[in-house]
DRENZA-964034 format. One line per 2 residues: number of its first residue (from 1); their letters; for each residue x, y, z of C-alpha. Coordinates in steps of 0.25 Angstrom, whole numbers, padded with zeros to 4 digits. Layout:
% DRENZA-964034
NUM = A = X,Y,Z ~ ...;
This chain:
% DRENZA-964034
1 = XX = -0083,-0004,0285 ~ -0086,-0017,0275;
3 = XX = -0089,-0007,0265 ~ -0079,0003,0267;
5 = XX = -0069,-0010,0266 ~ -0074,-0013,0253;
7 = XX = -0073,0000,0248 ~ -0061,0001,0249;
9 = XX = -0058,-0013,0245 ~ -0065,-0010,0231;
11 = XX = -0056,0003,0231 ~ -0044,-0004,0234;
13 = XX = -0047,-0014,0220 ~ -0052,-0003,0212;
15 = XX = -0038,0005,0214 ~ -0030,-0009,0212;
17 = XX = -0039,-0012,0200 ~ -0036,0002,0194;
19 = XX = -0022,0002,0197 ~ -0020,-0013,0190;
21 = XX = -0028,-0007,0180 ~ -0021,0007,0177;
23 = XX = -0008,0000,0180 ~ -0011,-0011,0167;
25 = XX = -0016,-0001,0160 ~ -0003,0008,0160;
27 = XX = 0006,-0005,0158 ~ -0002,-0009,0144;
29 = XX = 0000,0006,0140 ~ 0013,0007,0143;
31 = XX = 0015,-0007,0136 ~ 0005,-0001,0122;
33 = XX = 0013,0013,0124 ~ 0026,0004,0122;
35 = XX = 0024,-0004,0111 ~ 0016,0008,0105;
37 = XX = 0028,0016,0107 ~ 0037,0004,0099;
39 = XX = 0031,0001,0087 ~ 0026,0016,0084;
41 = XX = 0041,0020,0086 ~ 0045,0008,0078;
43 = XX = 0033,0012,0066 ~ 0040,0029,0065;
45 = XX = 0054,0024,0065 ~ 0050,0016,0051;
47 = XX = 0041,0027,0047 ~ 0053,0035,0048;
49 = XX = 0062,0025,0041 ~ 0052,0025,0031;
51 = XX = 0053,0040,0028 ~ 0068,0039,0025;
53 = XX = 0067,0026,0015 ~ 0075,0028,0004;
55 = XX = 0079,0017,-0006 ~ 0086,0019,-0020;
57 = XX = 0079,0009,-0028 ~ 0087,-0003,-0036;
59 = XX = 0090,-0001,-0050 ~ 0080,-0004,-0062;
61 = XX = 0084,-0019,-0065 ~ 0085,-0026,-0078;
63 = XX = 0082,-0039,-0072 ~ 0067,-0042,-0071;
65 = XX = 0062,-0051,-0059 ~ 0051,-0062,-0063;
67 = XX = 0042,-0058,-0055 ~ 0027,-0068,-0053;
69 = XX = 0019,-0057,-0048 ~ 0010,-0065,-0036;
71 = XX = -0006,-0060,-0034 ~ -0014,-0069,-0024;
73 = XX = -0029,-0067,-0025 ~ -0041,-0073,-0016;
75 = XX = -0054,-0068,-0020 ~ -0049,-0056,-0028;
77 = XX = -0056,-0059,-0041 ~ -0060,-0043,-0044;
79 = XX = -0046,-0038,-0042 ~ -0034,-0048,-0047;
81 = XX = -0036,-0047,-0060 ~ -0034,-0032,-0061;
83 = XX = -0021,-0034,-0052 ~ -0015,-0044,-0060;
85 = XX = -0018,-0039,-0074 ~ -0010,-0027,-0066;
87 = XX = 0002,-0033,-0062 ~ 0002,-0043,-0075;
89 = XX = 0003,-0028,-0081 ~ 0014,-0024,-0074;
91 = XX = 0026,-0016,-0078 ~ 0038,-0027,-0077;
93 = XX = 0041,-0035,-0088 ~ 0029,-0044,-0092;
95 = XX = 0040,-0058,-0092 ~ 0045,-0055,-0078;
97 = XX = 0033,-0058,-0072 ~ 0019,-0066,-0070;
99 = XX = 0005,-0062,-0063 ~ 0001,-0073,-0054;
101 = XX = -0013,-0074,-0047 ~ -0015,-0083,-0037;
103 = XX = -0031,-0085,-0036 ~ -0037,-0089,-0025;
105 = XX = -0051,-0090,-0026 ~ -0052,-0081,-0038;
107 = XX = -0063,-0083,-0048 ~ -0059,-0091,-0059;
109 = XX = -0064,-0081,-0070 ~ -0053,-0070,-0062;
111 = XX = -0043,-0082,-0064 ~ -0046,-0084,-0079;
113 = XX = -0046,-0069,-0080 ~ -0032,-0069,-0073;
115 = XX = -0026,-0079,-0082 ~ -0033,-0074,-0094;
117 = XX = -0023,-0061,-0092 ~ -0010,-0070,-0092;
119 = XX = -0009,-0070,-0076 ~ -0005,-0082,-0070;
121 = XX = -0016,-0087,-0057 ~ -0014,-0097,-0048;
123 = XX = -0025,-0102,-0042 ~ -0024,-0106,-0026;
125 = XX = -0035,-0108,-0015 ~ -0028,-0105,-0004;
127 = XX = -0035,-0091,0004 ~ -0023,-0086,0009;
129 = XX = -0013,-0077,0002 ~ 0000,-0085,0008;
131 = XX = -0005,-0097,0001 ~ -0009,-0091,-0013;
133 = XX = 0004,-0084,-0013 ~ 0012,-0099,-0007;
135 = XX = 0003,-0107,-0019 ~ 0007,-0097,-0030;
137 = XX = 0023,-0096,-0026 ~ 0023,-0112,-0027;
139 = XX = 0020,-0111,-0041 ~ 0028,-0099,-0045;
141 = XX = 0043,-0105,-0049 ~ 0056,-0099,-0044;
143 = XX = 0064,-0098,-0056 ~ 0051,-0092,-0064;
145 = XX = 0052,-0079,-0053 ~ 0059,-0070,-0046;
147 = XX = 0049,-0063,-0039 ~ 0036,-0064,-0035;
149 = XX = 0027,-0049,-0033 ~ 0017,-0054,-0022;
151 = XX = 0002,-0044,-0024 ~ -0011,-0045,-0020;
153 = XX = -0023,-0048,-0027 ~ -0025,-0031,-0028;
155 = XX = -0011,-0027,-0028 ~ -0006,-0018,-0043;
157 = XX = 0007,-0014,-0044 ~ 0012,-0001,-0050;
159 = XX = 0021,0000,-0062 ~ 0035,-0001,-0059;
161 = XX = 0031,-0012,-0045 ~ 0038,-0025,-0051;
163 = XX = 0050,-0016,-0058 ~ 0054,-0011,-0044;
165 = XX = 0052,-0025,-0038 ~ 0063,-0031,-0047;
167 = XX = 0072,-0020,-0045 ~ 0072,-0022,-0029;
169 = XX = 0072,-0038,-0032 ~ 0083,-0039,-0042;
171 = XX = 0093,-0028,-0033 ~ 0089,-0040,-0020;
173 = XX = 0078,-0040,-0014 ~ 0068,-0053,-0012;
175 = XX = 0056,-0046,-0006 ~ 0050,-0033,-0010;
177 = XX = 0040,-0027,-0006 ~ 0032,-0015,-0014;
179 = XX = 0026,-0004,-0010 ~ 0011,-0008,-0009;
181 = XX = 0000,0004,-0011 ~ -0014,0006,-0010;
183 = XX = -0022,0005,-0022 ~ -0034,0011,-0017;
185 = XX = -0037,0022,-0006 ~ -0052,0021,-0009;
187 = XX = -0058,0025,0004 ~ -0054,0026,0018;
189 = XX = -0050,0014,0022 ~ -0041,0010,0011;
191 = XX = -0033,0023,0010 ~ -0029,0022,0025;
193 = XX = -0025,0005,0022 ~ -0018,0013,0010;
195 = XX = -0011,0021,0020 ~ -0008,0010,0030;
197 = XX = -0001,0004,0017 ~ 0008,0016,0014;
199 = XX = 0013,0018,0030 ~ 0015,0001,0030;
201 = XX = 0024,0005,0018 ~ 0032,0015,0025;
203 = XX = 0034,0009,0039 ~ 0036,-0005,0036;
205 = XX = 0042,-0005,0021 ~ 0049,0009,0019;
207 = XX = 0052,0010,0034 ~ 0057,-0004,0037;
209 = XX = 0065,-0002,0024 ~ 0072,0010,0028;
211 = XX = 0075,0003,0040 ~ 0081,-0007,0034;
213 = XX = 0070,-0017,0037 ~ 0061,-0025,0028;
215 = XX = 0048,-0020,0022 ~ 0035,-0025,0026;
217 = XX = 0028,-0034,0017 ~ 0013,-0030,0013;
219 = XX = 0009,-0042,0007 ~ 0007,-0039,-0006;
221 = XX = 0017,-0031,-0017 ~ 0029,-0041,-0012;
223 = XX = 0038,-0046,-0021 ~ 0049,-0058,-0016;
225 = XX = 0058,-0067,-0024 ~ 0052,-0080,-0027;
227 = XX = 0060,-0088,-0019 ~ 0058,-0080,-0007;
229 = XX = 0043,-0078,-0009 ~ 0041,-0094,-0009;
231 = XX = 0050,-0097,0002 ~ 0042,-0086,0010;
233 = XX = 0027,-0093,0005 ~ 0034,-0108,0008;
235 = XX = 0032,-0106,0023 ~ 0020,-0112,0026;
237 = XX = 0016,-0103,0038 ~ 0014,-0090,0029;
239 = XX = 0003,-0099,0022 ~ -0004,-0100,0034;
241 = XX = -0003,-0084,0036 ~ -0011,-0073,0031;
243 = XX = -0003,-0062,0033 ~ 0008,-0068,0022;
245 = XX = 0017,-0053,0022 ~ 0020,-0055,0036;
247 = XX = 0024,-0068,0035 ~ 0031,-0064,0023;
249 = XX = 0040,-0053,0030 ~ 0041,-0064,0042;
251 = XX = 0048,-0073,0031 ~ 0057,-0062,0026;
253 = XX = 0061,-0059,0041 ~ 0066,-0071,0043;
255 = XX = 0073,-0072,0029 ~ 0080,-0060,0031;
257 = XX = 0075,-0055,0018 ~ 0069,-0040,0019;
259 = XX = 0057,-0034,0010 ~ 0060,-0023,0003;
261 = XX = 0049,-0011,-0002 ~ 0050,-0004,-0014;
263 = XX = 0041,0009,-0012 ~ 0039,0012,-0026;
265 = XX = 0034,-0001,-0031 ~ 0020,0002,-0029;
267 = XX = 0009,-0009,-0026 ~ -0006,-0004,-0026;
269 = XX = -0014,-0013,-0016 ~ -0028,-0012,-0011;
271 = XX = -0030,-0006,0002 ~ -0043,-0010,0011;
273 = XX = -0055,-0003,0010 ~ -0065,-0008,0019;
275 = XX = -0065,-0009,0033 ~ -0068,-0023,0033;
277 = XX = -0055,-0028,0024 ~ -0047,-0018,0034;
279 = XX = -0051,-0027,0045 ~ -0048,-0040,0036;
281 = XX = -0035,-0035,0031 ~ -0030,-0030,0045;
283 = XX = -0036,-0043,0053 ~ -0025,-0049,0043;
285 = XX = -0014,-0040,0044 ~ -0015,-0041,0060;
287 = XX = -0015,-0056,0061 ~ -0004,-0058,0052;
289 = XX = 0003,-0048,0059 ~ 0001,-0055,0073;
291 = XX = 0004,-0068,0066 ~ 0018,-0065,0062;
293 = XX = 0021,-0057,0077 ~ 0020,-0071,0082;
295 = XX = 0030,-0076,0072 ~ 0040,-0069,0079;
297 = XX = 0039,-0078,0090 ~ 0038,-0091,0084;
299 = XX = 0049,-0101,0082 ~ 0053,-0100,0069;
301 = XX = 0056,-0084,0071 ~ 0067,-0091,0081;
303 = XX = 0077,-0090,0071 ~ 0075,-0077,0063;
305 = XX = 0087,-0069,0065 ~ 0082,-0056,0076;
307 = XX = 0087,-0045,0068 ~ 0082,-0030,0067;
309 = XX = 0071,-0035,0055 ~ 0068,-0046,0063;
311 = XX = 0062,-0039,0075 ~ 0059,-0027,0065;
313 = XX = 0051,-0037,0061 ~ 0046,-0041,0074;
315 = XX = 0041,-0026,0078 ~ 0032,-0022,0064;
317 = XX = 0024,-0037,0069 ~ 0023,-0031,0080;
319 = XX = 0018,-0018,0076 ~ 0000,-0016,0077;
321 = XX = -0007,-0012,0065 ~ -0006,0004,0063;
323 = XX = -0021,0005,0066 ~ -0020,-0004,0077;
325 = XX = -0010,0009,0082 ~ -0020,0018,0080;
327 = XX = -0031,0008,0088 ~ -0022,0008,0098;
329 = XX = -0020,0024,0100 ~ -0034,0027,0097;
331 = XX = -0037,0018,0110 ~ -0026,0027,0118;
333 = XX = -0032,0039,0113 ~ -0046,0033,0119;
335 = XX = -0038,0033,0132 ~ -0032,0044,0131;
337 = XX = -0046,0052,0133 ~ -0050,0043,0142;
339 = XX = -0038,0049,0151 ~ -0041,0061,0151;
341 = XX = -0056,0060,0153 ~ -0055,0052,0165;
343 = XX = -0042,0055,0170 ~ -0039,0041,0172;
345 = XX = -0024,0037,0166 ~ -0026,0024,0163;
347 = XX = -0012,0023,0154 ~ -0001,0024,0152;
349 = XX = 0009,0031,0145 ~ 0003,0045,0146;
351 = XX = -0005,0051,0135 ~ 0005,0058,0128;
353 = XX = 0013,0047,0126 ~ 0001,0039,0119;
355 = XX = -0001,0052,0110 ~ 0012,0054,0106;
357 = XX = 0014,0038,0103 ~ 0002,0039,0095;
359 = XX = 0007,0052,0086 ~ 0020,0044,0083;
361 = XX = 0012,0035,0078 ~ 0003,0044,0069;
363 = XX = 0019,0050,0065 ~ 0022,0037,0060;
365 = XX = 0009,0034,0052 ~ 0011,0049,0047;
367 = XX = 0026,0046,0041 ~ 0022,0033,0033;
369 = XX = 0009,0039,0028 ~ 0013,0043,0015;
371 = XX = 0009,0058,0011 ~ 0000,0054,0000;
373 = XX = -0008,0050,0012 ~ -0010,0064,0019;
375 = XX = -0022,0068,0014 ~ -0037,0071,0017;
377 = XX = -0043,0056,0012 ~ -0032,0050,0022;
379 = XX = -0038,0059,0033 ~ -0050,0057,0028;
381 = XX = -0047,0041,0030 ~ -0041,0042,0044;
383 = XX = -0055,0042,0048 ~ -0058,0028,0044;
385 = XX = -0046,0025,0053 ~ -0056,0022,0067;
387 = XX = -0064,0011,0059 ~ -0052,0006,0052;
389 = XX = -0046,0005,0068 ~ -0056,-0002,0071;
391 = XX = -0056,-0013,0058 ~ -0041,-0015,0066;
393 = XX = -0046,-0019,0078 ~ -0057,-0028,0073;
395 = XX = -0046,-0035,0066 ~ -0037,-0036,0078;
397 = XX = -0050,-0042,0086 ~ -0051,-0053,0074;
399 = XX = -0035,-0056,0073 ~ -0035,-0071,0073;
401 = XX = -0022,-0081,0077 ~ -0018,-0090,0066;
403 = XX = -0028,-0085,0054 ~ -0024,-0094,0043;
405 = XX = -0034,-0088,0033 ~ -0033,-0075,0025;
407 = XX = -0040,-0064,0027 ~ -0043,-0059,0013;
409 = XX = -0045,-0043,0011 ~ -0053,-0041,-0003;
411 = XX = -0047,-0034,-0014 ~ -0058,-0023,-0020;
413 = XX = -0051,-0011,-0025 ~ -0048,-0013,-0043;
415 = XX = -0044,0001,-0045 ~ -0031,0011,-0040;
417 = XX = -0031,0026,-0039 ~ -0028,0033,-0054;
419 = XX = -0015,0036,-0045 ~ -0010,0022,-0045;
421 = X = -0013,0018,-0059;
């Protein structure tokens, strides 16, 4: 009798324990399918918008911004000085504007070659790229610019770039962003970060555009009116902050002031081509963007009027990573399986609610990939995409509060496709 009564006492736990167990189970999948469900509606109805952008671009102006065209550069001796002999070569009239190179820790034989070319470099000790920008602005004087073209240490523009900067900024607007493009697609990692560029352009600067919205910053390729710019940099917390392009849209929030993206101002940048950078770049990326989700709660965000771009705002910080989605549904799949083999239904919605969430998802991805990119080396790529997963949620592992230094990603790539010359 003894052992029949703890028999049945185990039994009665063990059905409990399974119950409390199924029963959280099916909460946090109802609460995952929810927010999956939100932000993946959210991502196709801009992918959408994105599809009907249309803009008829301002006039060719007479007028000719000066323009200081802005290159910070840590540890980039083997590539500056072909970017900057490139835009010191730029098609925009040689009067109107000015290379500067803010070295830090460069060699000095790359600054003696930098100067020798009839670029101005600025020579800062500051290891983050906040900073180097903040100490070059504070020598850059109001009434000698009107612009200042922010680029990275790898970043070339194409012919005709700084033309159709001018004509956006003399027909109004303060902060432009350009369309930013992969100079290289030499393997499989660095055409699918060239991919991931390209659908970034269509949801959150052609989509959010055709909305009405502001673009996205990608923290390189900008171009701000002076005054703007150093107000922006004169706020002492973004010198502390590695992930400067978000604090930069957080500034222009609350501002009112929207970015606009011109399309066809084309800026090559270097995509990532190693595993090990991609880890870097997206440990980075994911810290700055939990950084700035805080912002929202914190006090100085108490008076920021809450308006449709504010909480517009509020949703893409809220956002995962795109791999981080396909992390997420390759575990659901995993689940999935597991079912069916054992039968057990251990979530909850049912599975066909999971796969067709996942299918919108792969809509959206396939309407801003553009079609250039349908082809046999991108499928051939796709197959880089478990390892690359996987880089993700090493970074997500090493996400640290508070980082105050930066996290550099090395520049390797000096050459571009025959295409982009």
């Amino acid at each position: 009798m003894p052992a029949f009564g703890l028999y049945f006492s185990n039994t009665i736990f063990l059905f409990y324990f399974s119950h409390e167990v199924v029963t959280f189970l099916y909460i946090a999948g109802l609460v995952l399918f929810i927010y999956l469900f939100c932000s993946i509606t959210y991502l196709l109805v801009i992918a959408i918008a994105g599809l009907m952008y249309k803009e008829d671009a301002p006039p060719q102006s007479p007028v000719f911004a000066r323009i200081a065209i802005l290159i910070p550069s840590y540890r980039d001796d083997h590539i500056i000085t072909a970017t900057a002999a490139e835009a010191l070569h730029h098609d925009y009239p040689a009067d109107k504007f000015d290379v500067v190179v803010v070295a830090d820790s460069l060699n000095h034989a790359t600054i003696y070659a930098l100067r020798n070319q009839g670029i101005r470099v600025i020579e800062v000790n500051a290891h983050m790229k906040s900073r180097s920008i903040n100490a070059a602005l504070s020598t850059l004087p109001d009434d000698k610019y009107d612009l200042v073209m922010l680029l990275d240490a790898d970043n070339i523009m194409k012919p005709g770039c700084l033309r159709m900067v001018n004509n956006y900024f003399q027909a109004g607007h303060m902060a432009i962003q350009c369309h930013r493009t992969a100079k290289n697609e030499n393997n499989n990692v660095a055409l699918l970060d060239a991919i991931s560029e390209e659908i970034n352009n269509h949801l959150f600067r052609l989509g959010q555009q055709s909305l009405g919205f502001s673009a996205a910053p990608s923290g390189s390729g900008m171009a701000f009116e002076i005054r703007l710019l150093k107000s922006i940099f004169n706020w002492k917390p973004i010198l502390e902050n590695p992930g400067e392009d978000r604090e930069i849209d957080m500034q222009m929030l609350k501002r009112g002031i929207r970015m606009h993206f011109i399309p066809d101002a084309w800026v090559l940048d270097e995509k990532v081509a190693s595993h090990d950078v991609f880890e870097k770049q997206r440990l980075r990326w994911l810290e700055a963007q939990w950084y700035h989700l805080r912002m929202f709660w914190e006090p100085e965000m108490k008076g920021i009027r809450k308006d449709r771009h504010y909480y517009n705002k509020l949703v893409q910080n809220m956002l995962l990573p795109r791999s981080l989605y396909l992390v997420v549904f390759s575990a659901i799949t995993v689940l999935v399986i597991i079912r069916y083999l054992t039968g057990w239904e251990m979530f909850f919605p049912v599975p066909g609610w999971w796969l067709s969430l996942m299918l919108f998802f792969l809509l959206t991805l396939a309407i801003a990939m553009p079609s250039r990119y349908y082809s046999s080396p991108t499928f051939k790529a796709l197959l880089s995409l478990p390892t690359l997963m996987l880089s993700m949620i090493k970074a997500l592992v090493r996400v640290k509060k508070g980082r105050k230094e930066f996290l550099h990603t090395p520049k390797t790539f000096t050459g571009m496709k025959q295409s982009q010359e």
